[in-house]
C-alpha positions as CSV (number, residue, x, y, z in Angstrom):
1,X,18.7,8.1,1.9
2,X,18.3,10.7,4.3
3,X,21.3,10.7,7.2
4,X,20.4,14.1,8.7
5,X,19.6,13.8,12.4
6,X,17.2,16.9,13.2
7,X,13.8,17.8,10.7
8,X,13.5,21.1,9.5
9,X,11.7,23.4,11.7
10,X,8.3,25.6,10.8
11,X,10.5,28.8,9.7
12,X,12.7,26.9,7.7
13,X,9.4,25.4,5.9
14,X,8.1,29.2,5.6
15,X,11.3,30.1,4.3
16,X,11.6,27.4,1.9
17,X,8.1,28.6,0.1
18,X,8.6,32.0,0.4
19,X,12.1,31.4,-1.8
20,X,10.0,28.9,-4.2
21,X,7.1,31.6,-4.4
22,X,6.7,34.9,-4.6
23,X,3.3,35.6,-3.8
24,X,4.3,34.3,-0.3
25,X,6.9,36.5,0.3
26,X,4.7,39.5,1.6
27,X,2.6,37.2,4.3
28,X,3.2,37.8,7.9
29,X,4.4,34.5,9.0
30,X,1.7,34.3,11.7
31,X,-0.7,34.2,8.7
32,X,0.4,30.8,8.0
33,X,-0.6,27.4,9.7
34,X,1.3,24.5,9.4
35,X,-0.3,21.0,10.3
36,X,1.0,17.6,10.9
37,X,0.2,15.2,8.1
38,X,-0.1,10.8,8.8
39,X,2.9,9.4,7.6
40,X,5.4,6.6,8.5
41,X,8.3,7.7,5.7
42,X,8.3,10.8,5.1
43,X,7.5,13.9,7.2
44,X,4.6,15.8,5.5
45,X,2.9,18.9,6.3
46,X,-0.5,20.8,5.3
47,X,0.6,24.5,4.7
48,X,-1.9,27.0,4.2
49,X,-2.9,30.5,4.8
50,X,-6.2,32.6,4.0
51,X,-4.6,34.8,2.0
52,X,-5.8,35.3,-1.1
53,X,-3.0,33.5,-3.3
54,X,-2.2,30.8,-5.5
55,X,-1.4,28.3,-4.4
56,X,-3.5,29.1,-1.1
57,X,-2.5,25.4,0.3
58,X,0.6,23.4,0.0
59,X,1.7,19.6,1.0
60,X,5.0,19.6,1.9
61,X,6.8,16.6,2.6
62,X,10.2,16.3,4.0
63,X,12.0,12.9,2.7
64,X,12.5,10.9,5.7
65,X,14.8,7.7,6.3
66,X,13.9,4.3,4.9
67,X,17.1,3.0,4.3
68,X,17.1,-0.2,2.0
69,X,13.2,-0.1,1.4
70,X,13.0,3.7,-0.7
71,X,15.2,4.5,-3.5
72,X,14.7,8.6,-3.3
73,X,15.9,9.3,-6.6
74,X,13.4,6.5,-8.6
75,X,11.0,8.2,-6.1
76,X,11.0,11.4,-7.6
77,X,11.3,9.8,-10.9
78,X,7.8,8.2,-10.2
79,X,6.1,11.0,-8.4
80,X,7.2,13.6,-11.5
81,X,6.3,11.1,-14.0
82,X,2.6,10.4,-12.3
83,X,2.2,13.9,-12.2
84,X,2.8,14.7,-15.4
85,X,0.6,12.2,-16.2
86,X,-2.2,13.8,-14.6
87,X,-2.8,10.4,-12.7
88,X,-2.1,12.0,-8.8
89,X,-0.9,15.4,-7.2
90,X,0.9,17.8,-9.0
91,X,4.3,18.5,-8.2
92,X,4.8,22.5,-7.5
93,X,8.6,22.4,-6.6
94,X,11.2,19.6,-5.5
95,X,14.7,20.4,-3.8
96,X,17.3,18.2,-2.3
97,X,15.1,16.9,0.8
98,X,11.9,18.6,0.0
99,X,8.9,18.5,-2.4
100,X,6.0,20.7,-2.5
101,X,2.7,19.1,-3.9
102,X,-0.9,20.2,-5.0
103,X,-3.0,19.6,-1.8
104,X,-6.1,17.2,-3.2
105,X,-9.2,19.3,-2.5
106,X,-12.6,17.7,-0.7
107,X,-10.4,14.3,-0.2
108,X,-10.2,12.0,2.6
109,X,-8.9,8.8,3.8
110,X,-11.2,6.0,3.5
111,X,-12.2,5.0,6.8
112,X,-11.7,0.5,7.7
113,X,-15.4,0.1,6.9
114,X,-15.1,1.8,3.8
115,X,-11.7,0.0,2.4
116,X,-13.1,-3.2,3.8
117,X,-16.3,-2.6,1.9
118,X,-17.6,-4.5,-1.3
119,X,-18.4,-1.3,-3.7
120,X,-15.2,0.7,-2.3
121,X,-13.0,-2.6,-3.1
122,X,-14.8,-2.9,-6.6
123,X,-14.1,0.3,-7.4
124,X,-10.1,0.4,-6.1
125,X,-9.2,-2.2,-8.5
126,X,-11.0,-0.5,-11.5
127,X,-8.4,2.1,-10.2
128,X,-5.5,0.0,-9.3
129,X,-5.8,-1.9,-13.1
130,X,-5.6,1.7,-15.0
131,X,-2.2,2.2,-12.7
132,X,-0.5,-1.1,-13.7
133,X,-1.0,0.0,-17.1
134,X,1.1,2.7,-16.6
135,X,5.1,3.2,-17.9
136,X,7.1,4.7,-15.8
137,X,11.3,5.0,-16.6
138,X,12.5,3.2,-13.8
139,X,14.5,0.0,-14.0
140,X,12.8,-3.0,-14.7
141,X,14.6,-6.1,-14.7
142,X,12.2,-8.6,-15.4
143,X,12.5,-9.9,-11.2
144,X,10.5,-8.7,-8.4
145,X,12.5,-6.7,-6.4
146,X,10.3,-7.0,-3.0
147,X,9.8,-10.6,-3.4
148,X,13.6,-11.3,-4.0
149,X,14.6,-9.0,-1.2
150,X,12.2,-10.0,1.7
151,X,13.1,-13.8,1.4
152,X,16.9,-12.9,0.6
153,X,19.4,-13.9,2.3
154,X,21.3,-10.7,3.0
155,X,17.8,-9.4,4.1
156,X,17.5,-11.7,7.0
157,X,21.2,-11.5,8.3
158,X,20.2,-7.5,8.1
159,X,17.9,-8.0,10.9
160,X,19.1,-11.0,12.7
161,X,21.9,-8.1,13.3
162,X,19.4,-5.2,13.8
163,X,17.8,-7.7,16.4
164,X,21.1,-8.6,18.3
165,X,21.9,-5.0,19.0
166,X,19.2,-5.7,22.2
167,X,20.3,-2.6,24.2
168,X,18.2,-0.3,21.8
169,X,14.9,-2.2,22.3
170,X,12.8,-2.2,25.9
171,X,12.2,-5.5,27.5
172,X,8.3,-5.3,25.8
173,X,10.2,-5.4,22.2
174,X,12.5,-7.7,23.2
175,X,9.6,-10.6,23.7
176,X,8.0,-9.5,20.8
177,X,11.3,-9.9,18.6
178,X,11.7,-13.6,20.3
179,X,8.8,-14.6,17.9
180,X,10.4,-13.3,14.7
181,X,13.7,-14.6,15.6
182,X,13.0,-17.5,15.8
183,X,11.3,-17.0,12.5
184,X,14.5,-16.0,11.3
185,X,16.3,-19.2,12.5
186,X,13.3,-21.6,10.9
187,X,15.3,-22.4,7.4
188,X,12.9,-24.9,6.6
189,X,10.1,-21.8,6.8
190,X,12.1,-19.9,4.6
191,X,12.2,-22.2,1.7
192,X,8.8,-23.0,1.8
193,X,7.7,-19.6,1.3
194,X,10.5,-19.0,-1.7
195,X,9.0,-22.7,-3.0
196,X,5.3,-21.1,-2.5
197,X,5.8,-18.3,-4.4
198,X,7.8,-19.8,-7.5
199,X,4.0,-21.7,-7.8
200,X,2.2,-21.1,-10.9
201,X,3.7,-18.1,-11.7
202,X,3.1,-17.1,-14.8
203,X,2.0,-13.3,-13.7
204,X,3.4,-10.1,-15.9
205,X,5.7,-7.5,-13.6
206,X,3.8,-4.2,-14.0
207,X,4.3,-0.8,-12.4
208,X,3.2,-1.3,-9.3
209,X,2.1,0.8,-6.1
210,X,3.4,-1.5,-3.4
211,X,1.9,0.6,-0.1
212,X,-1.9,1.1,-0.8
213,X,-2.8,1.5,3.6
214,X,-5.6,3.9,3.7
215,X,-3.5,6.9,4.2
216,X,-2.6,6.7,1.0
217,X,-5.5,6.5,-0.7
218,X,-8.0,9.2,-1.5
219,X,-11.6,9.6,-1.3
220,X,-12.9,12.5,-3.4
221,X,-16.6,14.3,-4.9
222,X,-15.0,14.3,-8.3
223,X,-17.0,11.4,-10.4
224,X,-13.3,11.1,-12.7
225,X,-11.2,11.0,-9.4
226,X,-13.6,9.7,-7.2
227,X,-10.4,7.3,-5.8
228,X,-7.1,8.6,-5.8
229,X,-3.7,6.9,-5.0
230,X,-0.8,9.2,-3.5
231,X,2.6,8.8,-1.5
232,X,4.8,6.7,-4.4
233,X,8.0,6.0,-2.2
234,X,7.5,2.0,-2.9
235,X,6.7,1.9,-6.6
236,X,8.5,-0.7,-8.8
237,X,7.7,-2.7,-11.0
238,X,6.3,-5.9,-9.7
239,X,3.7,-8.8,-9.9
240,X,-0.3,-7.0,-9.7
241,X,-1.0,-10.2,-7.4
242,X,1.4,-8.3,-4.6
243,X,-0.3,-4.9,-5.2
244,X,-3.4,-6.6,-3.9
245,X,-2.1,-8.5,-1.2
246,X,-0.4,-5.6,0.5
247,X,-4.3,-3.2,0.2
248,X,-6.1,-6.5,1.6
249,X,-3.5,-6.4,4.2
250,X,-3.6,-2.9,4.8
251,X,-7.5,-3.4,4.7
252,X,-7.7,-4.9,7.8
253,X,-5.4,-1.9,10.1
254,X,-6.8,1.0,11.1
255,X,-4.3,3.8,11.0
256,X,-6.8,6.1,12.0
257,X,-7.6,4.9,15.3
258,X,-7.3,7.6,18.4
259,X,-5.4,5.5,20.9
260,X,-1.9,4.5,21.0
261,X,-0.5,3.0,19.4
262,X,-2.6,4.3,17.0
263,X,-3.2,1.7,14.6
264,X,-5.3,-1.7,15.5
265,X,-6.2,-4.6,13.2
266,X,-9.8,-4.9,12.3
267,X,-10.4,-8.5,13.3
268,X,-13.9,-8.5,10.9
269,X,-11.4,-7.3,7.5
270,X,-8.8,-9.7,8.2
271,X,-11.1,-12.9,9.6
272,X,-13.0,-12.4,6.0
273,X,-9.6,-12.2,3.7
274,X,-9.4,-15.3,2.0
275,X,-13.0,-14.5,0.6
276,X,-12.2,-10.7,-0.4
277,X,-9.0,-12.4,-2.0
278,X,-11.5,-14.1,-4.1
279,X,-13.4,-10.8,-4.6
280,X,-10.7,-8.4,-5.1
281,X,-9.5,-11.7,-8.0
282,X,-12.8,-11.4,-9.3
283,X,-12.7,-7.6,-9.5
284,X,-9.8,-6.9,-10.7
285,X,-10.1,-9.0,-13.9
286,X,-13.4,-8.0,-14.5
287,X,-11.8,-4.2,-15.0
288,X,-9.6,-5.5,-16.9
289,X,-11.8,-8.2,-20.0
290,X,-15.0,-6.7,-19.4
291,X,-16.9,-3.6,-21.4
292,X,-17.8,-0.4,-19.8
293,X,-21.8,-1.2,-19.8
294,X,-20.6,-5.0,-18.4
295,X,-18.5,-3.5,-15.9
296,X,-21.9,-0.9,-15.0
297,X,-24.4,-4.0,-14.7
298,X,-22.1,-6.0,-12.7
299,X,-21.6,-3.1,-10.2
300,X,-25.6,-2.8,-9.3
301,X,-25.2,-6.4,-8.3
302,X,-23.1,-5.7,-5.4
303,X,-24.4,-5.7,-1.5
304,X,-22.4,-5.2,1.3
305,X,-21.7,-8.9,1.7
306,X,-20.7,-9.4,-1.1
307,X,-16.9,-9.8,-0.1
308,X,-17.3,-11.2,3.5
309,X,-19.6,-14.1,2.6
310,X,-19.1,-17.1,1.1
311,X,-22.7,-17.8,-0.7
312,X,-23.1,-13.8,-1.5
313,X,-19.8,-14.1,-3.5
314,X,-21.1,-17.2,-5.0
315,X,-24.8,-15.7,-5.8
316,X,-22.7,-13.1,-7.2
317,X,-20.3,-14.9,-9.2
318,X,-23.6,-17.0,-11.0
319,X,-25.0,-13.2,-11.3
320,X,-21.5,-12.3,-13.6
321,X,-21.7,-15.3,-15.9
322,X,-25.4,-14.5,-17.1
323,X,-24.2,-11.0,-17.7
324,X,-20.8,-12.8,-19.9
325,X,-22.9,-15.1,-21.3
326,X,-24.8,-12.4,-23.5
327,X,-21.1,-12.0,-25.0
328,X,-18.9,-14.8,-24.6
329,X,-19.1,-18.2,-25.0
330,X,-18.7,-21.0,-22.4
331,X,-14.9,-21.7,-23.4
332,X,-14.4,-17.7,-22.7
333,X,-16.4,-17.6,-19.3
334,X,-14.5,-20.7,-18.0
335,X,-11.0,-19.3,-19.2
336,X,-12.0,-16.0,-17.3
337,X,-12.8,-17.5,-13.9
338,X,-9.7,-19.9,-14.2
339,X,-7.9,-16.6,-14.3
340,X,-9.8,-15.5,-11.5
341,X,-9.0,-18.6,-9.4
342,X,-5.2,-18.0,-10.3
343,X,-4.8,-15.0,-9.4
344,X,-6.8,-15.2,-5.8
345,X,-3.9,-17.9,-5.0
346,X,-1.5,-15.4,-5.9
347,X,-3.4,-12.9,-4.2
348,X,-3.1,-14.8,-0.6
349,X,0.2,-16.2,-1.2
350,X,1.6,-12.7,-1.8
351,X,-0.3,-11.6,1.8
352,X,2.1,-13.4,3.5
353,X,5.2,-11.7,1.5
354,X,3.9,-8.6,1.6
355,X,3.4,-8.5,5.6
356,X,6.7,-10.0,6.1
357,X,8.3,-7.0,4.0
358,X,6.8,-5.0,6.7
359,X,7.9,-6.6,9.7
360,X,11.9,-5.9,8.0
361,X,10.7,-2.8,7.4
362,X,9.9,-2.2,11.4
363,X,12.6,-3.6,12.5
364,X,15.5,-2.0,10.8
365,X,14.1,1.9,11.3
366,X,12.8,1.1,14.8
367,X,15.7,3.5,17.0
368,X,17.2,5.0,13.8
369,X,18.2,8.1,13.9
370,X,16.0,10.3,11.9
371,X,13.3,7.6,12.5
372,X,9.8,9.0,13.4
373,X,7.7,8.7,16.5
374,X,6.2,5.2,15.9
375,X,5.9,2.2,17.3
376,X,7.9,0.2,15.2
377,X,8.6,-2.8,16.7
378,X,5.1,-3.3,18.3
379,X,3.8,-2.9,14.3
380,X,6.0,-5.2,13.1
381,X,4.6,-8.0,15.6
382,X,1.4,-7.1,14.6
383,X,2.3,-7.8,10.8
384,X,4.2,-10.8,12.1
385,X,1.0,-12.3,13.8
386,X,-0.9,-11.6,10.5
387,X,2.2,-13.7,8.6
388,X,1.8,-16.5,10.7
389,X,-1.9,-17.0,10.3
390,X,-1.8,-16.5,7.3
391,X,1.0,-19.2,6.6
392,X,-1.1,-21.3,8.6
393,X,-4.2,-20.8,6.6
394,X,-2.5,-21.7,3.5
395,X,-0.5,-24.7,4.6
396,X,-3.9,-26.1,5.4
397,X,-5.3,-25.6,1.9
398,X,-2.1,-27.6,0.4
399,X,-3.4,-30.3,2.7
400,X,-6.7,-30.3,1.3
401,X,-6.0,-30.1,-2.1
């Protein structure tokens, strides 16, 4: 947790280098530029200077307040860990409410077109599969810790409270919170999510990111990092199924966009997300059983509609079983796309959890102190809107089937 009330200014950032490293010690301070990173936790900075030094650019992030949501100690566990690893940015120096990292050269955020693309998608999984694998010392107590805490008890009288303190919200926020408390009030809405999600599950908790929104993802020119992961504050170990949820979620908002708020949902991303569910199922898995020159065949096969269509996926999917057939028999391929199957149910059930988890999340920071310059409550109803329909989609499959 981070209580303090004012963020540290630009000299005490230049300070805090110059103490960490000596070969900044001798630069005019005016030599040094200091820019504004995205970021809705933590307070993070680009830090550079022309000088010719090492390091000659710097990501410093400030830990911010998240209160409930980021545990800051595991965080540094995880972050250390990773880097170590070699599997994200190296850690240069940590303090008490600082951390300086390696700044990933010729990288970018994926743009919505590119995250909601088919060959971007195919590719993150690969990624994302390599990072459940991963084992990181942090507890691990055989439970999800997001899934029990979003449809907790303690968790919803935390912001029926947050919501009753109505002087702290405008009279815009205040109609927009009317929605979710009644939300809140709907028991019967309640148990049929915890009912949902106790479904079939039969899923292995693995380290998980938990907050894969394009700003924290990575496009690079290296061909063995061509996607990297970054920004850890949410790992835990949880079910892969949520992992996915939350970057189809995330898939479909635009935190790039130039107008405020600043973020918009990308109605083509989310219309299409119970087919990339399907996709990023189908993906995932096939990182997971299939061989490297499989995995290489399978990726040529990919068009841009792959994951918004209906009959490309299914052209797709008959495209797969002629390459499995070569290897596996007809048992084998149908025990692999029963898997697949499972795990897209998963997939949208968990959309639902995940988005909630993000409307708490907006709620209790929105007019905290230490709380950035965001537009909480107005994101939250956005990721409340994307719940409900959402819950409505699936409640009509249950009548189907």
């Amino acid at each position: 947790m981070n209580s303090r009330s004012t963020h540290l200014t630009e000299y005490a950032i230049k300070h805090i280098i110059a103490d960490e490293f000596t070969s900044w010690q001798s630069i005019n301070p005016s030599k040094i530029q200091i820019t504004r990173l995205a970021g809705l936790t933590n307070i993070t900075y680009k830090v550079e200077t022309q000088e010719e030094i090492l390091p000659k650019t710097i990501v410093f992030r400030e830990f911010g307040n998240a209160e409930g949501f980021v545990d800051s100690k595991q965080e540094r566990i995880v972050f250390k860990t990773i880097s170590d690893l070699e599997l994200g940015p190296k850690q240069l120096q940590c303090g008490d409410i600082w951390r300086m990292e390696e700044f990933v050269t010729n990288g970018v955020h994926p743009t919505n077109e590119k995250m909601g693309s088919s060959l971007f998608q195919f590719k993150s999984m690969g990624v994302l599969q390599k990072f459940h694998q991963m084992e990181i010392p942090i507890p691990n107590n055989g439970t999800s810790l997001i899934l029990t805490k979003t449809l907790s008890k303690n968790m919803k009288n935390n912001v029926m409270r947050k919501i009753e303190k109505r002087e702290l919200f405008t009279d815009v926020e205040l109609k927009q919170l009317e929605n979710i408390e009644q939300f809140l009030n709907n028991d019967e809405e309640f148990k049929y999510l915890q009912e949902m999600i106790q479904k079939e599950n039969n899923e292995e908790l693995k380290f998980c990111h938990n907050d894969l929104n394009q700003l924290n993802i990575f496009s690079t020119t290296k061909k063995d990092k061509e996607i990297v992961f970054i920004d850890f504050e949410y790992c835990s170990y949880n079910y892969p199924s949520y992992d996915i949820a939350n970057f189809l979620n995330e898939s479909a908002i635009n935190y790039q966009y130039e107008d405020e708020p600043y973020y918009v949902l990308v109605d083509e991303n989310f219309d299409t997300a119970p087919i990339q569910a399907h996709f990023l199922a189908l993906c995932y898995l096939i990182h997971q059983f299939c061989q490297e020159n499989e995995i290489n065949q399978i990726i040529s096969l990919i068009t841009q509609k792959t994951n918004k269509n209906k009959d490309e996926l299914n052209t797709f999917i008959s495209l797969i079983k002629q390459i499995l057939i070569q290897r596996m028999n007809e048992k084998q391929i149908n025990e692999f796309f029963q898997s697949v199957s499972y795990l897209k149910r998963r997939i949208r059930r968990l959309q639902m959890i995940s988005n909630l988890n993000w409307v708490w999340w907006s709620v209790l920071l929105a007019h905290e102190k230490n709380s950035l310059n965001f537009e909480y409550i107005d994101y939250g109803f956005l990721r409340f809107k994307m719940f409900e329909r959402l819950l409505e989609l699936e409640k009509a499959r249950q009548i189907v089937e």
